[in-house]
C-alpha positions in Angstrom: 14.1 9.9 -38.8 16.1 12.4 -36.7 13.1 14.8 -36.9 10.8 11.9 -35.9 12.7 11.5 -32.6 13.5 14.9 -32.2 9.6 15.9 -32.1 8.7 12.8 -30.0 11.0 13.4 -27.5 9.4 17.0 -27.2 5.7 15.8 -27.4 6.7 13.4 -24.4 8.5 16.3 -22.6 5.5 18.7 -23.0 3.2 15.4 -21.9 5.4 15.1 -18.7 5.5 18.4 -18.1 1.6 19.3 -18.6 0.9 16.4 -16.5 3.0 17.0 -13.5 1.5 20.8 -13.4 -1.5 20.8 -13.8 -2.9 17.6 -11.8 -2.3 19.0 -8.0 -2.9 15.4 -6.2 -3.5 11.5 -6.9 -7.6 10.2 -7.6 -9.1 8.2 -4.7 -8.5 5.1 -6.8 -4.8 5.5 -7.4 -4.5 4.8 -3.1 -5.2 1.1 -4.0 -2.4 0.6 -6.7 -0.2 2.6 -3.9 -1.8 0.5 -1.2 -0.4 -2.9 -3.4 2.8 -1.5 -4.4 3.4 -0.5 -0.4 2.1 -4.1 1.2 5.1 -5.2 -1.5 7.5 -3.3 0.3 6.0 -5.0 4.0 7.4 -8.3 2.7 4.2 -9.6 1.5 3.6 -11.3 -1.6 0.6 -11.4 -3.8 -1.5 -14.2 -4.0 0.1 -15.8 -1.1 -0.5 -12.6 1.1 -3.2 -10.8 0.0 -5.3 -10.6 -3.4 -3.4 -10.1 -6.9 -6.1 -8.2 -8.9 -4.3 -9.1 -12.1 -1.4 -6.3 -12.0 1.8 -7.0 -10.7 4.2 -5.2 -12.7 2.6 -2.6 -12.4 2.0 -1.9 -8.4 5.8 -3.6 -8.4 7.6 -0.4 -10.7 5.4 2.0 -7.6 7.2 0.4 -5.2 10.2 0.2 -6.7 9.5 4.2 -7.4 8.3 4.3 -3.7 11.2 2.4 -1.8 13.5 5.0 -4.0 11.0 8.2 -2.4 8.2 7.3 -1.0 5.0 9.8 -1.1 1.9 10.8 -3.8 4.3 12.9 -5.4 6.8 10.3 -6.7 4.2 8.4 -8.3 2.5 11.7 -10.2 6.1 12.0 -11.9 6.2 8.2 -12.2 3.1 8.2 -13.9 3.0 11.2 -16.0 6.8 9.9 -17.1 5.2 6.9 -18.3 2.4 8.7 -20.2 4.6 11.0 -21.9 6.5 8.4 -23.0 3.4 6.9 -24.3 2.9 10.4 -26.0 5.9 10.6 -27.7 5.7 7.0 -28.8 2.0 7.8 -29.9 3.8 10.6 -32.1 6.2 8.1 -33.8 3.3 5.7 -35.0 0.9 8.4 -35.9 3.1 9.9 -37.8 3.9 6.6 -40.1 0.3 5.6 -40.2 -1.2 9.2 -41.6 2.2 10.3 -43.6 2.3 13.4 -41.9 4.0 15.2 -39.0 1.2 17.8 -38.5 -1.4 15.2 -38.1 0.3 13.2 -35.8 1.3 16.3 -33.7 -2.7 17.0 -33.8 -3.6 13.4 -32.6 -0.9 13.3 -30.2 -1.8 16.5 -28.3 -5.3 15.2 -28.3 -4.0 12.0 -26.2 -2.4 14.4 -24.1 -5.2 16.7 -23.5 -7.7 13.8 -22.8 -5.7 13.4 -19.4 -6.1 10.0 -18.8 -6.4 9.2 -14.7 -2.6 8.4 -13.7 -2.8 4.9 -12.4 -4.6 4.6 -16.1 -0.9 4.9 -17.8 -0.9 1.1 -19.0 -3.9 1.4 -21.1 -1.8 4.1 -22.9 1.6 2.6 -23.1 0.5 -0.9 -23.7 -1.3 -0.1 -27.3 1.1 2.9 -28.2 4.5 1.0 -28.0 2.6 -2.2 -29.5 1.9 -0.2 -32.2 5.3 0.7 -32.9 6.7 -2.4 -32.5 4.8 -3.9 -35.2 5.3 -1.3 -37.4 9.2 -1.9 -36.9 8.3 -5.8 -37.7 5.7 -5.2 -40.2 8.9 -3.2 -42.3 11.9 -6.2 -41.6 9.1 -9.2 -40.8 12.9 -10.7 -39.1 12.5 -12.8 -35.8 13.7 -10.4 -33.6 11.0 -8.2 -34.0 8.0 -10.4 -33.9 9.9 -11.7 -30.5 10.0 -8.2 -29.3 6.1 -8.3 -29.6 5.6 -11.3 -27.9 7.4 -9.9 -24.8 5.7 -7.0 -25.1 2.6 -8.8 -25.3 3.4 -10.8 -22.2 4.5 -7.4 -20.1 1.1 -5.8 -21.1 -0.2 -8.9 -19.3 1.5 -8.1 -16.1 1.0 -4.4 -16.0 -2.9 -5.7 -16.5 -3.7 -9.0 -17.6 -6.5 -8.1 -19.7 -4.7 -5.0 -21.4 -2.5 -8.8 -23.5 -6.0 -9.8 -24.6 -6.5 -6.3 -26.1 -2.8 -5.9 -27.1 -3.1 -10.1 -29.0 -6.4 -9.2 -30.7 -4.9 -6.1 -32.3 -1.5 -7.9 -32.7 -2.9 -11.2 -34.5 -5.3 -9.0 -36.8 -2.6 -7.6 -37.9 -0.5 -10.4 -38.4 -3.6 -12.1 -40.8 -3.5 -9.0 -42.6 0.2 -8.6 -43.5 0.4 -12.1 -44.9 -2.6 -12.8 -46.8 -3.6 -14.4 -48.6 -0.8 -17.1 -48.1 -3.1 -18.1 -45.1 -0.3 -20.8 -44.4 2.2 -18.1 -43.1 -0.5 -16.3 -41.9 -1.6 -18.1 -39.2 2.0 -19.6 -38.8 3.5 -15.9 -37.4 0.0 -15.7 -35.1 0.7 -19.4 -33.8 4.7 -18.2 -33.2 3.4 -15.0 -31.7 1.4 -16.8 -29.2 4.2 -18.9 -28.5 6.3 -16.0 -28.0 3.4 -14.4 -25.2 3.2 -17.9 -23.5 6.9 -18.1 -23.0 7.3 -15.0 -21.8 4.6 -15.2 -19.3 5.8 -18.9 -17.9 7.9 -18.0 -15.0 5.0 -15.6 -13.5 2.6 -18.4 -14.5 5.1 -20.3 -12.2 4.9 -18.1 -9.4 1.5 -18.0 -9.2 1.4 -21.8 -9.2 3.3 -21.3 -5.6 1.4 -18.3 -4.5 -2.2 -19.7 -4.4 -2.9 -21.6 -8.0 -3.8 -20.7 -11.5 -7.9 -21.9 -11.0 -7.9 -19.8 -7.6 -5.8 -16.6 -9.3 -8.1 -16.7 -12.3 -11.3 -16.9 -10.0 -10.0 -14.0 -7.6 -9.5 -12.0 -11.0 -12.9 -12.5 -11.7 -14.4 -11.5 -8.4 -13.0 -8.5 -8.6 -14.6 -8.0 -12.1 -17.8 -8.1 -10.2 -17.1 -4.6 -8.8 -17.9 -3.0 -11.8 -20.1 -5.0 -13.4 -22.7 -2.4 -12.9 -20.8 -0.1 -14.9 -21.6 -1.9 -18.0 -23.2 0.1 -20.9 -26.5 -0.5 -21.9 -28.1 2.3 -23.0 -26.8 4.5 -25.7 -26.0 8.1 -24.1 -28.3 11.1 -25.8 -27.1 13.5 -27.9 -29.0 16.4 -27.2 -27.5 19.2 -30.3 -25.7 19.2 -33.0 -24.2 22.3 -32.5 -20.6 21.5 -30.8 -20.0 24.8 -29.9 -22.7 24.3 -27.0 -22.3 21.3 -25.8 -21.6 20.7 -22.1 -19.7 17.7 -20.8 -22.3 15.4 -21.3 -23.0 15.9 -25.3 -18.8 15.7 -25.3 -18.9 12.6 -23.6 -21.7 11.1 -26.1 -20.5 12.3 -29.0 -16.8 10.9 -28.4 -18.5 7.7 -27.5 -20.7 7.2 -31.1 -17.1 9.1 -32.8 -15.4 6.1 -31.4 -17.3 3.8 -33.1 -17.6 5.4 -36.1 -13.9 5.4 -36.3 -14.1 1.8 -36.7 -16.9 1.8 -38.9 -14.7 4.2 -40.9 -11.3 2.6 -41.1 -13.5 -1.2 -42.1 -15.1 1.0 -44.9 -11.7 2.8 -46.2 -9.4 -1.2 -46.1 -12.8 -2.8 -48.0 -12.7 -0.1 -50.6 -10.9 0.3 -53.9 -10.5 3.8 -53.7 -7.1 4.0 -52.0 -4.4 1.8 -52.8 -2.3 0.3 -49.2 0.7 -1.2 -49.1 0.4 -4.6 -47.1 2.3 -3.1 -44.2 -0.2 0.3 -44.0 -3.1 -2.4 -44.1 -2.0 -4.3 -41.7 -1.1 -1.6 -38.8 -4.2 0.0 -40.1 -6.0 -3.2 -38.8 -4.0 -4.0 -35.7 -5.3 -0.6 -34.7 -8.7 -0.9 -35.3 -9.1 -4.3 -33.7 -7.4 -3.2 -30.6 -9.6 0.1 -30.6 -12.7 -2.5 -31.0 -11.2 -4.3 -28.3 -11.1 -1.5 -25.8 -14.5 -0.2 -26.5 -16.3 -3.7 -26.2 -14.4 -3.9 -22.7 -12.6 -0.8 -21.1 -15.4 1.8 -22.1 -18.3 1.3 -19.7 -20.0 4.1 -17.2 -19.4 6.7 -16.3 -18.2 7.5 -19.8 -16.7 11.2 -18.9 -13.8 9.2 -16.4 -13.7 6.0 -19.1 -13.3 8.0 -22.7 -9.8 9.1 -21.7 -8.9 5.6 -21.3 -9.4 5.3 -25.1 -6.9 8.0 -25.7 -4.1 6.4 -27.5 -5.8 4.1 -29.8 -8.4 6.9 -30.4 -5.4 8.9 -31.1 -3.9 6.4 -33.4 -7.2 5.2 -35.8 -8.0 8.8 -36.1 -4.3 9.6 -37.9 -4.6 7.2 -40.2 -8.5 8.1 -41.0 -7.0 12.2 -41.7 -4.4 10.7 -43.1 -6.9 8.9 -45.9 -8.7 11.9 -46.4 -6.0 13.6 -47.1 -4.5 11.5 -49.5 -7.7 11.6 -51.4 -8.0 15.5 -51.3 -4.1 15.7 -52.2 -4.6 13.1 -55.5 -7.6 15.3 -56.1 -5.8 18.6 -56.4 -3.0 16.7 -58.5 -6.0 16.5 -61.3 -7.4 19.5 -60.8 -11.4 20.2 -61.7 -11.5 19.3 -64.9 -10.7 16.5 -66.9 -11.6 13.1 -67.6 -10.0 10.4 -65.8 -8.7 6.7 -67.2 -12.0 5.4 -65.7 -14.1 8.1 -67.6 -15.1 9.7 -64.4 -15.2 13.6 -64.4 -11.7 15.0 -62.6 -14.7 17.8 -61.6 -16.8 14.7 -59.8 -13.9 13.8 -57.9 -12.8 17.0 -57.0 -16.6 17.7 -55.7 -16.1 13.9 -54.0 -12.6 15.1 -52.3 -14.0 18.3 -50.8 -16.7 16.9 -49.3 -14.1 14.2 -47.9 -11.8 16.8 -46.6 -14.9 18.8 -45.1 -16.1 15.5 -43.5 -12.4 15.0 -41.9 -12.2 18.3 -40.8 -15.6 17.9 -39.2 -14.8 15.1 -37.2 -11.4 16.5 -36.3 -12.8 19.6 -34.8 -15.9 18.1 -33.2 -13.2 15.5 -31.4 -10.9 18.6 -30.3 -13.9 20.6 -28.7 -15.4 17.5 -27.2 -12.3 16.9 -25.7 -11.9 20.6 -24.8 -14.8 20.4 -22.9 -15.1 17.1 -21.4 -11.5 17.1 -19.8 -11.8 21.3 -18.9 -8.7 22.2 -20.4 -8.8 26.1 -19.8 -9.0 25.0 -15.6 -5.9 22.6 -16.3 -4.0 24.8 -18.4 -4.5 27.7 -16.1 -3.5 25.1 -12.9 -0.1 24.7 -14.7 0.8 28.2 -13.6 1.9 28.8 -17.2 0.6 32.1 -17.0 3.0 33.1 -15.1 5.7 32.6 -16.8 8.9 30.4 -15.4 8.6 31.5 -12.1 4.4 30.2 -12.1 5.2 26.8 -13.6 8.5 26.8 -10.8 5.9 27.8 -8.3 3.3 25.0 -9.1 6.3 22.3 -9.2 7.8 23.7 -5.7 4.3 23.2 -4.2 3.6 19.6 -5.3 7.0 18.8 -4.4 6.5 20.3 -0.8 2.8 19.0 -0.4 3.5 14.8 -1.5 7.0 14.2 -0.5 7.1 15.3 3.1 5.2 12.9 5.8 2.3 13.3 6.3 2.2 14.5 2.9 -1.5 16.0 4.8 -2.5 18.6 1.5 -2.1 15.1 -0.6 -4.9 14.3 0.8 -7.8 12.7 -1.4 -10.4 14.5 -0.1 -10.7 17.4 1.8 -8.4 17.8 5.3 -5.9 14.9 6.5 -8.5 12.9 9.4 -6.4 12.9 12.6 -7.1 8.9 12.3 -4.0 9.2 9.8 -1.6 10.8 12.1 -3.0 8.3 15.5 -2.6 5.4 13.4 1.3 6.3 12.8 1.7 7.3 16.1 0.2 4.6 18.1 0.2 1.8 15.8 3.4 -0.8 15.7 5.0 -0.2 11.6 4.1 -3.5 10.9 0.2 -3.8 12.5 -2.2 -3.7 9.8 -5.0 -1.7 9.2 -8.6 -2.9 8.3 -11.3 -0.6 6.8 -14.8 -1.0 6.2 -15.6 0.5 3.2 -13.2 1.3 0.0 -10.6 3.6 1.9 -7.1 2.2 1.0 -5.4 6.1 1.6 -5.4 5.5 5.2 -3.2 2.9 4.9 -1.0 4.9 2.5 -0.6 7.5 4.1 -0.6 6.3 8.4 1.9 4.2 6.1 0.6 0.5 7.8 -0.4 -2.7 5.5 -3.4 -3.4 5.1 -5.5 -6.5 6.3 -7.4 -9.8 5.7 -5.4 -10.0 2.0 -7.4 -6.7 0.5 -6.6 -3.5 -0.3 -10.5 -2.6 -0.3 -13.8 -4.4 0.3 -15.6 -4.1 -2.6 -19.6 -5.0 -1.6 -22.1 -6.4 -2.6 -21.0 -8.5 -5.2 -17.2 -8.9 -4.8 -15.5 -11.3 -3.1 -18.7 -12.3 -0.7 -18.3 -15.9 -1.4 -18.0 -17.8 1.8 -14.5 -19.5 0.5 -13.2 -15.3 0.0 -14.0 -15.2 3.8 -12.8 -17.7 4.9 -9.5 -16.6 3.3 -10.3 -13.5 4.8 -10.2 -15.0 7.9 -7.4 -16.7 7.9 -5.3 -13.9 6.8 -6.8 -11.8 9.9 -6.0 -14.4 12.5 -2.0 -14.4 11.0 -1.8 -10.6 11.3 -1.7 -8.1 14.1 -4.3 -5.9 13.6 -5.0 -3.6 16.9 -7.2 -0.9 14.7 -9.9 -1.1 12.5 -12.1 1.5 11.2 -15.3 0.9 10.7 -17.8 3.1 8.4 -21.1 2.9 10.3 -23.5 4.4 7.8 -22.2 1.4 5.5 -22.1 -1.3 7.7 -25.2 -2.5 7.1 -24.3 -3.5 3.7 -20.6 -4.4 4.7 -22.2 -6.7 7.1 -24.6 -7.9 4.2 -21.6 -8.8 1.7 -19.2 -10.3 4.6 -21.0 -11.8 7.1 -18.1 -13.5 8.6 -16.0 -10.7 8.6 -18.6 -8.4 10.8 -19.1 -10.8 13.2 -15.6 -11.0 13.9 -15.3 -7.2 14.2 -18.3 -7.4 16.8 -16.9 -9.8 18.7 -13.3 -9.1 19.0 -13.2 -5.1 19.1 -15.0 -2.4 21.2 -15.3 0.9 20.3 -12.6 3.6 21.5 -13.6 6.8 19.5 -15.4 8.3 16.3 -14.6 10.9 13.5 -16.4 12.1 10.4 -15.2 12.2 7.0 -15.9 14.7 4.3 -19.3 13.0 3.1 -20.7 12.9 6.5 -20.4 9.4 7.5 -19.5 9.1 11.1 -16.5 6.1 11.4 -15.9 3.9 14.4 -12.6 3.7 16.0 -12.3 0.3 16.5 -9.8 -1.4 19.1 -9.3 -4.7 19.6 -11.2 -5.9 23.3 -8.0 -7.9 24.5 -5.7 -4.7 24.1 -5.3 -1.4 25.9 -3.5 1.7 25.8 -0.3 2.7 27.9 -1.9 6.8 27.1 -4.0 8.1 25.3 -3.8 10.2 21.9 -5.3 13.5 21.0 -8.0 15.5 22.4 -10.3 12.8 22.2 -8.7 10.0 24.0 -7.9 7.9 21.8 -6.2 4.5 23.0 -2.4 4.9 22.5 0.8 2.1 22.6 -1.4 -0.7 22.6 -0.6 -4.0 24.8 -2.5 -7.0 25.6 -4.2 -6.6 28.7 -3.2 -8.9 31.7 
């Protein structure tokens, strides 16, 4: 057991570590979890103040991280913390499921090496440390434990709401499968596990009661849905060789996809079949894990499949231990008999041993077509070379030293997303009151990071067409406009047309309350509109190109 903990603890330390170094800055998308963690730390609330996507937990433990030491470098550690420790629990529960330390090393460092995007860290965590916990309850089956999965259950449901569903499914198949066939105390633990996730999510059920309403929180978590609705998969992605020593990212990406599904094929096949013998508490994880990895490939995997696969990484991780560790066990009973022989059954040993090899071969197969996939998918020679471990200490020191310097001192400008800093970051912070709020046009919630303002009309990001282009969302819209101070808004002109298209409302009260006072370009080309509102002007003027500065009403 002291072994155990002793290599988890260094699989999560070398997951920290290879994290922090070699990923130099935060992904576009991370700015709107930061944007949400820092309109908490305005005073705002969600639901009441702007738009809850279904998350709270987990925008709340970045602002906690934030109000502690604000800047993109906090949350990389914060996140890559929270994915080694995902690691290293990953370790602990691979390494009861396959009976074997070197396997779940081998899994494990696959997790790791998918490099899941860091605001992705729940999808990792939640399915890792359920896993462990029912292992822990599957071996007692005491009170305490299955309690301890219920409020896990109900956490998973903050960090993410649907990330519960996923975590329950898994859970409850489980639960079926370590008491049957007494089907009476099988569904009796499922109905007390429930119980146990509804208590523990009451008092936020509560709060959101207050905020805006459970029909209105449930319907604003399904607009958003609509954002990526398009990224649904319905067309299998081609395989175009065989040979996994050529494949480029896209043969990676397809053949971790159909390997992914397989895996479930595989583990259904191996608890149907008489060949292997399972105690009631292997069979059961063995089927919490597959129902959850079923789970989060009818739901979380969806296009584009290279930035979705390592969202899969832990449960991926997880099936495909217990899988090596089957084949394994077969190969192993195999060598016990050696070749020859007749069994009890009257089988030849020499037909089993032929049976074993090609199992082992199979394994190995699918082992070393994962790694290489994963090799090339996530470019692991590019991120092990941007850890600066190859030069030495003083490298990896190096490469720490510079993130530290470039996302922890304001205006954190080589942070930024994409490209250079715009100077609309630095005018914003300048000439902007700390608590006027910033509206942009088109999905840009980093400017409002990092000119560190909240953002306005209740969202972090418009997301058109489809999202939240009801006429009740902008009406809400409204209303949360007309309560703030906004003196600024930035206005993305090559999109408008389809901004104007999805929120009709919401460009007409752009056009008729602000004039323009400037323009920039961003790194795609776009040209965006410094907007000002008409009824205030500048005491000076900002920058080389004028802009509007200290804003007052004008009289």
């Amino acid at each position: 057991m002291k072994e155990s903990g002793f290599s988890a603890l260094v699989l999560g330390l070398t997951a920290l570590a290879f994290r922090v170094l070699s990923s130099a800055d935060l992904s576009n998308d991370h700015y709107m979890h930061l944007a949400w963690a820092q309109q908490l730390l305005f005073g705002q609330l969600p639901g009441r103040d702007f738009v809850d996507p279904g998350m709270p937990l987990a925008y709340a433990i970045s602002a906690a991280a934030q109000w502690m030491r604000p800047g993109p470098f906090t949350e990389l550690v914060l996140s890559a913390a929270l994915l080694g420790l995902a690691a290293a629990v990953t370790y602990l529960v691979a390494e009861r499921l396959s009976g074997s330390a070197p396997v779940a090393i081998g899994v494990t460092l696959l997790e790791v090496a998918f490099q899941p995007r860091f605001y992705s860290y729940p999808k990792i965590l939640v399915p890792a440390v359920a896993m462990l916990i029912f292992q822990r309850y599957a071996d007692k089956r005491t009170l305490p434990w299955l309690v301890t999965l219920g409020v896990w259950t109900g956490l998973a449901g903050l960090l993410r709401h649907d990330l519960a569903v996923y975590a329950a499914v898994g859970i409850s198949a489980g639960l079926l499968a370590l008491r049957w066939p007494d089907r009476r105390r099988a569904f009796s633990s499922v109905a007390v596990y429930g119980s146990l996730v509804t208590a523990t999510l009451i008092p936020y059920a509560l709060f959101v009661r207050w905020s805006e309403g459970i029909a209105e929180h449930l319907r604003r978590g399904l607009e958003f849905s609509k954002a990526e609705a398009h990224q649904r998969i319905f067309a299998l992605p081609p395989l175009t060789s065989f040979d996994f020593l050529a494949w480029g990212r896209e043969d990676a990406a397809a053949f971790l996809f159909y390997a992914a599904h397989a895996a479930v094929l595989i583990t259904i096949a191996i608890l149907l079949g008489r060949r292997i013998r399972h105690s009631p508490e292997e069979r059961a994880a063995a089927t919490a894990a597959t129902a959850m990895l079923a789970a989060y490939l009818a739901v979380i995997l969806r296009h584009p499949l290279d930035a979705r696969l390592p969202d899969l990484a832990a449960v991926v991780a997880i099936v495909l231990a217990w899988i090596l560790g089957q084949a394994w066990q077969v190969v192993a009973e195999s060598l016990k008999r050696g070749p020859t022989g007749i069994t009890s059954s009257g089988s030849t040993s020499f037909a089993r041993f032929g049976q074993a090899t090609l199992v082992a071969a199979a394994a190995m197969a699918l082992a070393l077509s994962t790694a290489r996939s994963v090799w090339v998918l996530e470019k692991l020679p590019e991120a092990i070379d941007n850890t600066g471990v190859y030069g030495g200490v003083n490298g990896m020191v190096d490469t720490v030293t510079d993130l530290k310097e470039r996302g922890s001192v304001w205006p954190w400008a080589r942070s930024w997303p994409s490209r250079e800093l715009p100077d609309a970051v630095r005018y914003l912070n300048e000439c902007t009151e700390p608590t006027d709020a910033l509206l942009t046009t088109w999905p840009a919630p980093e400017y409002g990071f990092f000119a560190r303002r909240p953002f306005a009309a209740g969202h972090a990001e418009f997301l058109p067409p489809r999202a939240f282009a009801t006429d009740t969302d902008q009406q809400q819209m409204l209303a949360w406009l007309r309560a703030q101070r906004v003196p600024v808004a930035l206005v993305n002109e090559p999109r408008r047309e389809e901004f104007a298209g999805a929120y009709p409302k919401i460009d007409a009260y752009l056009r008729a309350g602000y004039r323009e006072a400037g323009r920039f370009t961003i790194y795609d080309g776009s040209n965006i509109i410094v907007a000002v509102r008409s009824d205030l002007r500048g005491r000076r003027t900002w920058g080389p190109q004028g802009w509007p500065c200290d804003l007052e009403p004008v009289r």
